[in-house]
mmCIF file of the C-alpha atoms, coordinates in Angstrom:
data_MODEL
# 
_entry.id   MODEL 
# 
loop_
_atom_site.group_PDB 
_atom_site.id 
_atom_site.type_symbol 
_atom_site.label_atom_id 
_atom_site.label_alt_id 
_atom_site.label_comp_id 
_atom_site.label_asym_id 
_atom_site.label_entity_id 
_atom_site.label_seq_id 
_atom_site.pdbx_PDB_ins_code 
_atom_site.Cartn_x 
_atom_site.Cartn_y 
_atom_site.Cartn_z 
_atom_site.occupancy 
_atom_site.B_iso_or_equiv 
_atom_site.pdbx_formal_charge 
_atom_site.auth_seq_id 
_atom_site.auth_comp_id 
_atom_site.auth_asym_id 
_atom_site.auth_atom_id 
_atom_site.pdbx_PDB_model_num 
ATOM 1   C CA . UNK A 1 1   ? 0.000   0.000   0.000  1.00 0.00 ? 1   UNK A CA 1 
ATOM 2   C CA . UNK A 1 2   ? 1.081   3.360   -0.747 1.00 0.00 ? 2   UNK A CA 1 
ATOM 3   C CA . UNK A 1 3   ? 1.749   6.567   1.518  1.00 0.00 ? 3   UNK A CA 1 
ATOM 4   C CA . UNK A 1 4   ? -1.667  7.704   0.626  1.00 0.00 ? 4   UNK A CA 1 
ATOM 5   C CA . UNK A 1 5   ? -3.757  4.529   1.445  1.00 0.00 ? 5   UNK A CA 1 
ATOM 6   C CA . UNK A 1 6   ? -1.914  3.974   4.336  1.00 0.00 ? 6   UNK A CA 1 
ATOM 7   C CA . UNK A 1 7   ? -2.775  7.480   5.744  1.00 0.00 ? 7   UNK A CA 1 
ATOM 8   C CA . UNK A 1 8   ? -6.848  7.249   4.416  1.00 0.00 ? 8   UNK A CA 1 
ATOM 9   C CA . UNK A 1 9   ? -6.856  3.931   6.202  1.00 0.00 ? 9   UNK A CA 1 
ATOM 10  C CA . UNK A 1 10  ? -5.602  5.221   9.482  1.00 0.00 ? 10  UNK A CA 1 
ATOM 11  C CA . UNK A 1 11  ? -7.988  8.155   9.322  1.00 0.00 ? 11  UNK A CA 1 
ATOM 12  C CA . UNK A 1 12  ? -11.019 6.308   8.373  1.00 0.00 ? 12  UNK A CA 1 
ATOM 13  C CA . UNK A 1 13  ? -9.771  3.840   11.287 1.00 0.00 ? 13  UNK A CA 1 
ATOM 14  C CA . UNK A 1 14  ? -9.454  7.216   13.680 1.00 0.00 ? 14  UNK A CA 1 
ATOM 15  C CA . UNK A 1 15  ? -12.626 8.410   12.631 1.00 0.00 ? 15  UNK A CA 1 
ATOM 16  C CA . UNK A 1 16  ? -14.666 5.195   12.863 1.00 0.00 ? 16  UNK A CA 1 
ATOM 17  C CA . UNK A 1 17  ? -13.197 4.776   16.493 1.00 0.00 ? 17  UNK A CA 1 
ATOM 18  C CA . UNK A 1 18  ? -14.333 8.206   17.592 1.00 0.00 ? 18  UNK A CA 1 
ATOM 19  C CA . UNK A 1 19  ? -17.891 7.662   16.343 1.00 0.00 ? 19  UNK A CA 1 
ATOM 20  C CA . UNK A 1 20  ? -18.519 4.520   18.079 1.00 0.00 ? 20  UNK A CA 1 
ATOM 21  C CA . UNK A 1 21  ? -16.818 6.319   21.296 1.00 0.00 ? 21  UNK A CA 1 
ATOM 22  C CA . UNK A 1 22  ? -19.254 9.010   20.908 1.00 0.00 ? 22  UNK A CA 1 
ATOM 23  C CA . UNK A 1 23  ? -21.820 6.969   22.770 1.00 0.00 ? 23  UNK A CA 1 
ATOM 24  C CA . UNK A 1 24  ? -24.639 7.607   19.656 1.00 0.00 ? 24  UNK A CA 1 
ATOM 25  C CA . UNK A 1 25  ? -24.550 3.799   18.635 1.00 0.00 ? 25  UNK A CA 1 
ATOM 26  C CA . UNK A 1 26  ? -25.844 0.809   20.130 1.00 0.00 ? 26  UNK A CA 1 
ATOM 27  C CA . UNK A 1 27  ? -25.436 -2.746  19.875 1.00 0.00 ? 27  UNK A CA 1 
ATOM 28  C CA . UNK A 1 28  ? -28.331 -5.389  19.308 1.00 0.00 ? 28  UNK A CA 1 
ATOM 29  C CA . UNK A 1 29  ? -28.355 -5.801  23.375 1.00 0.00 ? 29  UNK A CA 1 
ATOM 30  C CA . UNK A 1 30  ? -28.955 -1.883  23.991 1.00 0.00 ? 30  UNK A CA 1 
ATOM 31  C CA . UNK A 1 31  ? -31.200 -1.747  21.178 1.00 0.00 ? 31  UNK A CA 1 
ATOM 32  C CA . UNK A 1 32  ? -33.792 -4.975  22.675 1.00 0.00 ? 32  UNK A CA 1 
ATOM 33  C CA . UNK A 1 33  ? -33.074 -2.854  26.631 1.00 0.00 ? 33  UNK A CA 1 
ATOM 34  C CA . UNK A 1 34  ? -34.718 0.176   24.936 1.00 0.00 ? 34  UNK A CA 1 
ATOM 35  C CA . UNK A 1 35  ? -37.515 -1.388  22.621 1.00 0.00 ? 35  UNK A CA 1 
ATOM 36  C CA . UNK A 1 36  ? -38.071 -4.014  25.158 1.00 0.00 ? 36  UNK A CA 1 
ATOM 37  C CA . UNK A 1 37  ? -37.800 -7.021  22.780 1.00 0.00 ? 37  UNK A CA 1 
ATOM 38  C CA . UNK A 1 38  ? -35.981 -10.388 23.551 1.00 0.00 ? 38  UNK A CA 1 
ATOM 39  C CA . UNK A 1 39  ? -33.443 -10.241 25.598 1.00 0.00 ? 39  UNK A CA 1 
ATOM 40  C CA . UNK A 1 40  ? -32.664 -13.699 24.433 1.00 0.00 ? 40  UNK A CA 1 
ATOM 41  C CA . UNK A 1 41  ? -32.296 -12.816 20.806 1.00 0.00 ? 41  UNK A CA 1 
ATOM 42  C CA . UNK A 1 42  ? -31.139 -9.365  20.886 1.00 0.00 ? 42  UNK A CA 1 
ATOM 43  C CA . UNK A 1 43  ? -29.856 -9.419  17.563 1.00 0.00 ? 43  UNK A CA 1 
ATOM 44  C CA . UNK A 1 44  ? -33.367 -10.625 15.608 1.00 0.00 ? 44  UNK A CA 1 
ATOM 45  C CA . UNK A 1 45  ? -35.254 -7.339  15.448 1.00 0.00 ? 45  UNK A CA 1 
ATOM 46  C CA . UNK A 1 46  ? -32.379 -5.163  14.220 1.00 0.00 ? 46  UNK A CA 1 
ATOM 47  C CA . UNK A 1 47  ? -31.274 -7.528  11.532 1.00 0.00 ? 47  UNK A CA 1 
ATOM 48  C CA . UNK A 1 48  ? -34.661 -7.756  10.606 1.00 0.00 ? 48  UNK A CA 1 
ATOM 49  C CA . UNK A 1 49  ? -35.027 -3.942  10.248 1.00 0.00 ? 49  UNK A CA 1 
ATOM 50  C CA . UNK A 1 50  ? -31.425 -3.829  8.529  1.00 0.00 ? 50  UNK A CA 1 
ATOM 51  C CA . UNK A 1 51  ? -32.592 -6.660  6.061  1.00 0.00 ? 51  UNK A CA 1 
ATOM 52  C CA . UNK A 1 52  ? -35.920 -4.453  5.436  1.00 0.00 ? 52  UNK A CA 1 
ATOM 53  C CA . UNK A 1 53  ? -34.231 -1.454  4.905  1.00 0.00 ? 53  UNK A CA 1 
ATOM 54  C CA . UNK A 1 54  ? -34.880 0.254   7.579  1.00 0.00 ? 54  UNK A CA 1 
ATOM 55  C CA . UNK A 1 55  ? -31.786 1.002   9.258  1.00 0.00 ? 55  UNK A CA 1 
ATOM 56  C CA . UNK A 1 56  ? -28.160 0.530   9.224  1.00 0.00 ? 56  UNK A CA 1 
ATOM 57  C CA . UNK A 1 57  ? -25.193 -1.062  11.362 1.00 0.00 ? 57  UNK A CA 1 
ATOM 58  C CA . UNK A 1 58  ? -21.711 -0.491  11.449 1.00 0.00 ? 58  UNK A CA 1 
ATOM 59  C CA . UNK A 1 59  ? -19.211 -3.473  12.179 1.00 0.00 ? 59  UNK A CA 1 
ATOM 60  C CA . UNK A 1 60  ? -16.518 -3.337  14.114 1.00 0.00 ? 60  UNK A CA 1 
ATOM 61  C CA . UNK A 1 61  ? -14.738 -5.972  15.792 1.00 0.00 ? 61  UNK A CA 1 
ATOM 62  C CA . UNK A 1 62  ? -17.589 -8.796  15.080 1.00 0.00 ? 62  UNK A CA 1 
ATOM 63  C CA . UNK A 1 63  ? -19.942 -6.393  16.364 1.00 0.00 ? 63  UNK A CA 1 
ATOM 64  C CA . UNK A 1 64  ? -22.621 -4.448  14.795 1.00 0.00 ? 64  UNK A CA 1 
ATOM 65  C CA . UNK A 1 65  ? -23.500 -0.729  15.622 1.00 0.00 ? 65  UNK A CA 1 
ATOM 66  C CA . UNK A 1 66  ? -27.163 0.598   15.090 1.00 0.00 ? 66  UNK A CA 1 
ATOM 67  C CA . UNK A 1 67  ? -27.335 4.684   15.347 1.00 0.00 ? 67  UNK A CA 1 
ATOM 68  C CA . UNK A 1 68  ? -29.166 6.223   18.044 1.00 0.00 ? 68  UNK A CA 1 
ATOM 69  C CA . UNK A 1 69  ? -30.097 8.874   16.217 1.00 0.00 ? 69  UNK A CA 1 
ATOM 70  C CA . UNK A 1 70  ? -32.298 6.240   13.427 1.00 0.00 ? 70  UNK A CA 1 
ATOM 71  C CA . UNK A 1 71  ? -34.573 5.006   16.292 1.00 0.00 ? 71  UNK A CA 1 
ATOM 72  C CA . UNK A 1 72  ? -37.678 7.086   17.359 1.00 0.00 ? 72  UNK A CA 1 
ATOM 73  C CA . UNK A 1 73  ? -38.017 7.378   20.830 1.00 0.00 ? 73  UNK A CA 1 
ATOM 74  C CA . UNK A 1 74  ? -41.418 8.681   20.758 1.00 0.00 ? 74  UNK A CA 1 
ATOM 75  C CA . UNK A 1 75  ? -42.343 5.071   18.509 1.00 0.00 ? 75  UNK A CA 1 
ATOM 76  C CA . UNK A 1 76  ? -40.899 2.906   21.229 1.00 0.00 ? 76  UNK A CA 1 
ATOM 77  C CA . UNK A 1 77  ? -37.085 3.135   19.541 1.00 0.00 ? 77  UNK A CA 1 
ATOM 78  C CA . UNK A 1 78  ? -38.022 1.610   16.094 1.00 0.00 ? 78  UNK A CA 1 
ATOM 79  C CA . UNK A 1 79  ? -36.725 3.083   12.950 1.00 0.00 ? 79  UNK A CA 1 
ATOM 80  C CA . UNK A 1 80  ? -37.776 6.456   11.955 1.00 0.00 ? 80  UNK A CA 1 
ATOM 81  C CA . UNK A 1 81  ? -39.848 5.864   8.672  1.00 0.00 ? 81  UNK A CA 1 
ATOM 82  C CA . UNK A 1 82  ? -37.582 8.504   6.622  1.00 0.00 ? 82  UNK A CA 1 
ATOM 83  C CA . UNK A 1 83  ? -34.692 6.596   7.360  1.00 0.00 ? 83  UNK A CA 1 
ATOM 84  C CA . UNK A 1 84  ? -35.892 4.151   4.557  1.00 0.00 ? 84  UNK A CA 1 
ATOM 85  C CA . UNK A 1 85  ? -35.848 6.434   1.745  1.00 0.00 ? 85  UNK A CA 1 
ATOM 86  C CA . UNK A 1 86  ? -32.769 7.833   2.774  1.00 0.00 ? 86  UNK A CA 1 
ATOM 87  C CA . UNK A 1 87  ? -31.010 4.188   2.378  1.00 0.00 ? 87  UNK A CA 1 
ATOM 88  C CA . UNK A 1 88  ? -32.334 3.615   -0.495 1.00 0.00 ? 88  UNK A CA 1 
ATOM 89  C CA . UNK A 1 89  ? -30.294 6.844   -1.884 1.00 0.00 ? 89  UNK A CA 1 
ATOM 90  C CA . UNK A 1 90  ? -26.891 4.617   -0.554 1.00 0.00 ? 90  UNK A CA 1 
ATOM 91  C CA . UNK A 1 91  ? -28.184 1.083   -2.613 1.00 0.00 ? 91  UNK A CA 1 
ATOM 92  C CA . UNK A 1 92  ? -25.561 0.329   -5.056 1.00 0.00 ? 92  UNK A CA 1 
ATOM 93  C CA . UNK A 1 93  ? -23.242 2.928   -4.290 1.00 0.00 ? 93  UNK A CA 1 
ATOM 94  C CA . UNK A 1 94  ? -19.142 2.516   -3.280 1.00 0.00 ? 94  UNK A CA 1 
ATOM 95  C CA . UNK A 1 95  ? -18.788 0.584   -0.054 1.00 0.00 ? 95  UNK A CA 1 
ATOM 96  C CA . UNK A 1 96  ? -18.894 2.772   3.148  1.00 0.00 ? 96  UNK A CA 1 
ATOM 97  C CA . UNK A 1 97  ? -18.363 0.484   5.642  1.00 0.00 ? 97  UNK A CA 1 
ATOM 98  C CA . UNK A 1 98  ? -22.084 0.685   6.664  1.00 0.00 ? 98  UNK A CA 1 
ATOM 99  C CA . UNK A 1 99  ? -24.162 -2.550  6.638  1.00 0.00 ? 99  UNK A CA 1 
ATOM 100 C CA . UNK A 1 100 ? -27.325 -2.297  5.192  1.00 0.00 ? 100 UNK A CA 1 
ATOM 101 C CA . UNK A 1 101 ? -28.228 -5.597  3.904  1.00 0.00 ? 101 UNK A CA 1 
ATOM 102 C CA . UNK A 1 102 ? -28.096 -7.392  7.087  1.00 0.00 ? 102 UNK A CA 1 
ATOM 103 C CA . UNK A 1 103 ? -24.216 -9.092  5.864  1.00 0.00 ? 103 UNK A CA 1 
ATOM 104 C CA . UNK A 1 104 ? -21.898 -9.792  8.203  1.00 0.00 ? 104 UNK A CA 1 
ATOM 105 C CA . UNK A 1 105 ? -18.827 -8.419  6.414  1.00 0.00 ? 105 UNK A CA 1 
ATOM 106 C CA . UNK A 1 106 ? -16.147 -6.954  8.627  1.00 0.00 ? 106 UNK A CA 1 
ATOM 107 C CA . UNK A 1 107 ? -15.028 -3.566  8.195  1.00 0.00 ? 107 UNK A CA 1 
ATOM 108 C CA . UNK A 1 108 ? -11.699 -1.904  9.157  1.00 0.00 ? 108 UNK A CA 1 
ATOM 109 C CA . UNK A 1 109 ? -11.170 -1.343  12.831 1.00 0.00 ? 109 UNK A CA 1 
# 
């Protein structure tokens, strides 16, 4: 790798790191706490949404991030409805790192 791909890997590994530190994304365990689904399955409802469209995750070390900031808190922390069309915008597009189709591909960390 080259001087240049070395440094945008590092900063999209800096970056990445200080989003999920910024306390606005929640894993499949936080998201069932809030919506009060199953505990047992944390992981079921989220991938559903993410396979639906609905929302997206970030992976990082074999674990997905869902954004605070997609969940309603006045609908009992489901997906906002507009965040659907707004995904929809990102189909086909370069790879972000973002998970959208419910895949478990890993991302840089």
């Amino acid at each position: 790798m080259g001087w240049v791909q070395d440094a945008e890997a590092r900063m999209t590994a800096e970056a990445r790191k200080a989003m999920l530190e910024s306390g606005d994304w929640l894993t499949t365990a936080e998201i069932a706490k809030l919506t009060g689904l199953s505990a047992r399955h944390p992981s079921a409802q989220p991938n559903k949404w993410r396979k639906e469209g609905l929302i997206f995750a970030i992976r990082h070390l074999n674990i997905d991030y869902f954004p605070r900031y997609a969940l309603d808190p006045a609908g009992g922390h489901y997906p906002f409805k507009s965040m659907a069309p707004v995904l929809r915008i990102f189909q086909g597009k370069k790879k972000t790192g973002i998970s959208r189709t419910g895949s478990h591909r890993s991302t840089a960390s």
